[in-house]
N, CA and C of each residue as an Amber inpcrd file, in Angstrom:
protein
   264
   0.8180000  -1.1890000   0.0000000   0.0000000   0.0000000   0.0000000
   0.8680000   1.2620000   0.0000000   2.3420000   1.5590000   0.8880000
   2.8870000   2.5470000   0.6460000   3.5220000   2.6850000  -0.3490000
   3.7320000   1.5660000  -1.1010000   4.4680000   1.6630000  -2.6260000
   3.5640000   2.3890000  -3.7600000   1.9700000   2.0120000  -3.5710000
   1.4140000   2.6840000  -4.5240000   0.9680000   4.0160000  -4.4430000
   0.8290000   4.3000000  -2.7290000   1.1630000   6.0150000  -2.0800000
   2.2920000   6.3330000  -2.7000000   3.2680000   6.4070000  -2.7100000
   4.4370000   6.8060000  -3.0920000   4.5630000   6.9830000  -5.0160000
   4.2660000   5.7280000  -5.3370000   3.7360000   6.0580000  -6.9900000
   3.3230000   7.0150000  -7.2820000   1.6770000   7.3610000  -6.5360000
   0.9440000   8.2500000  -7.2070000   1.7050000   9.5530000  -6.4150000
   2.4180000   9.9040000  -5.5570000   2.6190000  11.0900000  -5.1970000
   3.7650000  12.0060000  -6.3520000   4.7390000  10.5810000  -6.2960000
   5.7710000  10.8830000  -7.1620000   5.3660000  10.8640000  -8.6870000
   4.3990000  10.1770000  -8.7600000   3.8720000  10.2720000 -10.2370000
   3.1230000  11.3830000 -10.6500000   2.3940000  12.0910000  -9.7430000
   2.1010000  13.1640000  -9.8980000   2.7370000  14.5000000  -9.5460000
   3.9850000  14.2390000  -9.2360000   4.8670000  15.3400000  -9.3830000
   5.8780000  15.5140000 -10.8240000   6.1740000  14.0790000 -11.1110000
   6.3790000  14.2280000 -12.0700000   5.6710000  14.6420000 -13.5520000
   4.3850000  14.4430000 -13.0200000   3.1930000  14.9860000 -14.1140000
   3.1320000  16.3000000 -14.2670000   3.1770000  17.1480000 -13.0780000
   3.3020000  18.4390000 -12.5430000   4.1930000  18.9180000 -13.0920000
   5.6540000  18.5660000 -13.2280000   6.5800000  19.2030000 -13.8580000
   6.2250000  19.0770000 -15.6110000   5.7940000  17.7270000 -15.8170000
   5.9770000  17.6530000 -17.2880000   4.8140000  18.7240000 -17.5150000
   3.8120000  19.0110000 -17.1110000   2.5630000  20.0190000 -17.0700000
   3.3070000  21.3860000 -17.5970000   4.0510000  21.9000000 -16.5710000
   4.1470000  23.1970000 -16.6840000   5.4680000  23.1310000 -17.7570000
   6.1930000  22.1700000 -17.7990000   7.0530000  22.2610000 -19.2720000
   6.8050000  22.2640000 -20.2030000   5.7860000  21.9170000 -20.9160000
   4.9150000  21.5960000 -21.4960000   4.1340000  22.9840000 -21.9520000
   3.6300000  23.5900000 -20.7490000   2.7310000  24.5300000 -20.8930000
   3.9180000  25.4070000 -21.4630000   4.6800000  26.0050000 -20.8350000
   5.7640000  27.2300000 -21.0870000   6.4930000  26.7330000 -22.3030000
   6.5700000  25.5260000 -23.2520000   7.2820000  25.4050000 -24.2320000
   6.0240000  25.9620000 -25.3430000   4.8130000  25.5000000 -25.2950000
   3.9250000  25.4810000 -25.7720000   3.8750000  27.0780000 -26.1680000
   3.4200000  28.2220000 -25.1330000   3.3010000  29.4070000 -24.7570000
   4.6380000  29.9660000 -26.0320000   5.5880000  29.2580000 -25.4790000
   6.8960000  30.0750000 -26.1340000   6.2630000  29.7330000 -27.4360000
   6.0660000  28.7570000 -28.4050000   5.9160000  28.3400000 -29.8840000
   5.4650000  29.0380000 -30.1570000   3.6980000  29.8380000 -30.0490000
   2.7110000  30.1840000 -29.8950000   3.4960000  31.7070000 -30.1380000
   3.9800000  32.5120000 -29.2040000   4.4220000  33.5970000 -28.7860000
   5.3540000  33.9280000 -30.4450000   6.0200000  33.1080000 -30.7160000
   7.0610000  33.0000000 -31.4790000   6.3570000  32.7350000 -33.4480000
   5.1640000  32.2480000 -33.0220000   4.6800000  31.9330000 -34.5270000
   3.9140000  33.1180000 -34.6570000   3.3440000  33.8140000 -33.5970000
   2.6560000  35.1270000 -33.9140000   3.9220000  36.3070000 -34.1570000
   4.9780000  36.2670000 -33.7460000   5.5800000  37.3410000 -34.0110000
   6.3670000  37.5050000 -35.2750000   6.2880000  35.8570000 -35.5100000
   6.3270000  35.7170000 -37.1150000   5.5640000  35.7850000 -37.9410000
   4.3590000  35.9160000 -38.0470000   3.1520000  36.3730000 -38.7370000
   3.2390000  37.6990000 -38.8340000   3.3550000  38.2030000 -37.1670000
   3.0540000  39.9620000 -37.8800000   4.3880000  40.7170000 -38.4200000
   5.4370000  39.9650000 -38.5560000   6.9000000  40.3750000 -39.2080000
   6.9410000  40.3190000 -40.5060000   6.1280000  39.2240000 -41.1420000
   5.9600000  38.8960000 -42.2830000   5.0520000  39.3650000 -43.4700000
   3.8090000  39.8320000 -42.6560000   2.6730000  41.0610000 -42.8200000
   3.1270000  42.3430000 -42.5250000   3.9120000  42.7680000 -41.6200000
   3.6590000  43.8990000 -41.1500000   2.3690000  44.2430000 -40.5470000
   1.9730000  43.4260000 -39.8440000   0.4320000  43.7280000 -39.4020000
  -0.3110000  44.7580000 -39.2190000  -1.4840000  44.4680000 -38.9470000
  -1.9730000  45.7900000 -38.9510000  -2.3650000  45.9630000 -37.1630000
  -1.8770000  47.5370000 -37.1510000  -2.2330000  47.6850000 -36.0690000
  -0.2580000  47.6520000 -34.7860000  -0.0780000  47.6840000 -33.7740000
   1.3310000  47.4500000 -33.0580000   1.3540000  46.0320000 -33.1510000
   2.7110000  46.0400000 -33.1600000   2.9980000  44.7180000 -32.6520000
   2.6680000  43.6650000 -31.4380000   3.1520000  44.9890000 -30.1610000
   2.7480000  44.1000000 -28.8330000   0.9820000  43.7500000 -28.9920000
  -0.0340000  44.6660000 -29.7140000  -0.8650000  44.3700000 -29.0350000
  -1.3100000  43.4700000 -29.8630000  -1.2730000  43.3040000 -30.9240000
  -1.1080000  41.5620000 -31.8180000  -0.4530000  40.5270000 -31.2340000
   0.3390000  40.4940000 -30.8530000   0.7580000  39.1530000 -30.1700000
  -0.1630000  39.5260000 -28.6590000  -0.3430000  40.4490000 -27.7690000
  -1.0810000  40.2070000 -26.9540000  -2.6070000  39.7510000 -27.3320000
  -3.6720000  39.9580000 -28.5780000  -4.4280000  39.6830000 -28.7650000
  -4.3170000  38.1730000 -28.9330000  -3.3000000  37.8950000 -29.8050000
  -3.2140000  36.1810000 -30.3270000  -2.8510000  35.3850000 -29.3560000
  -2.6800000  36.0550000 -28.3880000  -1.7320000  35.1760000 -27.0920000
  -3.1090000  34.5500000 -25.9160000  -4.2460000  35.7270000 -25.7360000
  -5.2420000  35.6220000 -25.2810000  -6.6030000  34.4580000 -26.4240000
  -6.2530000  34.9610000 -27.3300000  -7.1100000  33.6120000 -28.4400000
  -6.3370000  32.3590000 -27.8530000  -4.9530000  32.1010000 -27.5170000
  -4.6860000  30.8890000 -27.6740000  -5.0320000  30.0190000 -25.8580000
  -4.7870000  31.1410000 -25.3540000  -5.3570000  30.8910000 -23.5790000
  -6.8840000  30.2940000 -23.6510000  -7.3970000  30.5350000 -24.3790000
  -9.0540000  29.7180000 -24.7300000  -8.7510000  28.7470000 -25.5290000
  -7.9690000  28.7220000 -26.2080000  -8.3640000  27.3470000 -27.4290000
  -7.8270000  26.2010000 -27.0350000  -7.9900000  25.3280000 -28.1330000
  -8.3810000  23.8780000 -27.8650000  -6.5510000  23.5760000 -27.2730000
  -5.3690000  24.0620000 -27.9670000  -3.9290000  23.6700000 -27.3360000
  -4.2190000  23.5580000 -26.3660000  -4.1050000  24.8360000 -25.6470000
  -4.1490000  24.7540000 -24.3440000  -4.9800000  24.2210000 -23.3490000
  -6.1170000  23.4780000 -23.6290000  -6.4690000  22.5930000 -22.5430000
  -6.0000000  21.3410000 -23.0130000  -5.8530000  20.7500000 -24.0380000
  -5.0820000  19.6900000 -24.6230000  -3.4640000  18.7580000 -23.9610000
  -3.3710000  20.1410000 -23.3430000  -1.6780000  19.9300000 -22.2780000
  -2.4970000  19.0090000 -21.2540000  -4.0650000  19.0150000 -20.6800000
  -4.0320000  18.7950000 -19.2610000  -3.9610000  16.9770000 -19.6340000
  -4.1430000  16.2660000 -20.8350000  -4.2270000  14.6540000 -21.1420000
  -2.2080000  14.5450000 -20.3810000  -1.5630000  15.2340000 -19.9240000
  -0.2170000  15.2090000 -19.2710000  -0.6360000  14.2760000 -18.1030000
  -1.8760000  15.0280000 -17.3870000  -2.3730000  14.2890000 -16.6000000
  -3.3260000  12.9460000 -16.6510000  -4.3040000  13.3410000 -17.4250000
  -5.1550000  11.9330000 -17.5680000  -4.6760000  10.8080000 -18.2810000
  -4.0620000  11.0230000 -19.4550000  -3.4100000   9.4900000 -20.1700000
  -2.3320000   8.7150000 -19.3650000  -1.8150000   9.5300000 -18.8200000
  -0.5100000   8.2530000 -17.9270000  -1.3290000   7.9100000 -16.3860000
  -2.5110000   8.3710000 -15.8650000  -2.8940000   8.1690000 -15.1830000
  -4.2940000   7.1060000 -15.3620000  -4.7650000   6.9750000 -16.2310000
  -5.5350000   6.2170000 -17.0260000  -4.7550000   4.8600000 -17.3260000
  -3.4510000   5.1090000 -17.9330000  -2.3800000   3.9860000 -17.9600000
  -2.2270000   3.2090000 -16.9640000  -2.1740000   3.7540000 -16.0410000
  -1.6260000   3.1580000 -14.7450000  -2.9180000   2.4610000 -13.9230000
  -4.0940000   3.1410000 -14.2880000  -5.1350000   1.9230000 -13.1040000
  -5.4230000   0.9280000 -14.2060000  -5.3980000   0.8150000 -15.5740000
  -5.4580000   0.3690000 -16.5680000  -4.8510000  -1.3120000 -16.1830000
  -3.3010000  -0.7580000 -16.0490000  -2.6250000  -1.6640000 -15.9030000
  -2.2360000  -2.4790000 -14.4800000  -3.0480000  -1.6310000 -13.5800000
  -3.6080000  -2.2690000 -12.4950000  -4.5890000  -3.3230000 -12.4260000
  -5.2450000  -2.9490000 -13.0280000  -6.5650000  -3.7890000 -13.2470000
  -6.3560000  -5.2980000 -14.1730000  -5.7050000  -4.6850000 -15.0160000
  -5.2360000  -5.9330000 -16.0950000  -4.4880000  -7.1890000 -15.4980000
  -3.6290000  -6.4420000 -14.9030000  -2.8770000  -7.2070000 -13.9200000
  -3.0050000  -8.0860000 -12.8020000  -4.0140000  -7.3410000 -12.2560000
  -5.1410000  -7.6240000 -11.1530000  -5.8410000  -8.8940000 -10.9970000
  -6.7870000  -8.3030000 -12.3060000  -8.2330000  -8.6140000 -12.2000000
  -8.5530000  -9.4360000 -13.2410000  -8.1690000  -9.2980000 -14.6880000
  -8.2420000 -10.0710000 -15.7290000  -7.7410000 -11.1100000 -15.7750000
């Protein structure tokens, strides 16, 4: 029983980190493909507030909740293969 306490604590720290690495690599791409768009256009309108507009579109869209399967697929894995192991 403390082995699988210890799993999920450490497994979810390690989820935690891959989370926010994840998130901030993501953020950076994002940050970096808009400032190449409006370099390439010359956009209309400033710069900062184009990438601040596109930066706020991407805080709603589908990427970014897409990071949180960091958490559910390896955790899904794991009672998965509990069970299989288990019970089947």
């Amino acid at each position: 029983m403390i082995g699988m306490i210890r799993l999920a604590v450490f497994g979810f720290l390690g989820m935690t980190v891959m989370y926010f690495l994840l998130s901030i690599y993501s953020r950076s791409t994002q940050r970096e493909e808009l400032e190449k768009e409006w370099d390439a256009e010359q956009g209309p309108g400033d710069r900062d507030d184009f990438i601040a507009a596109g930066m706020a579109a991407y805080e709603k869209g589908l990427r970014k909740k897409l990071i949180w399967l960091v958490y559910v697929i390896p955790t899904l894995a794991v009672i998965a293969a509990i069970y299989l192991l288990n019970f089947a």
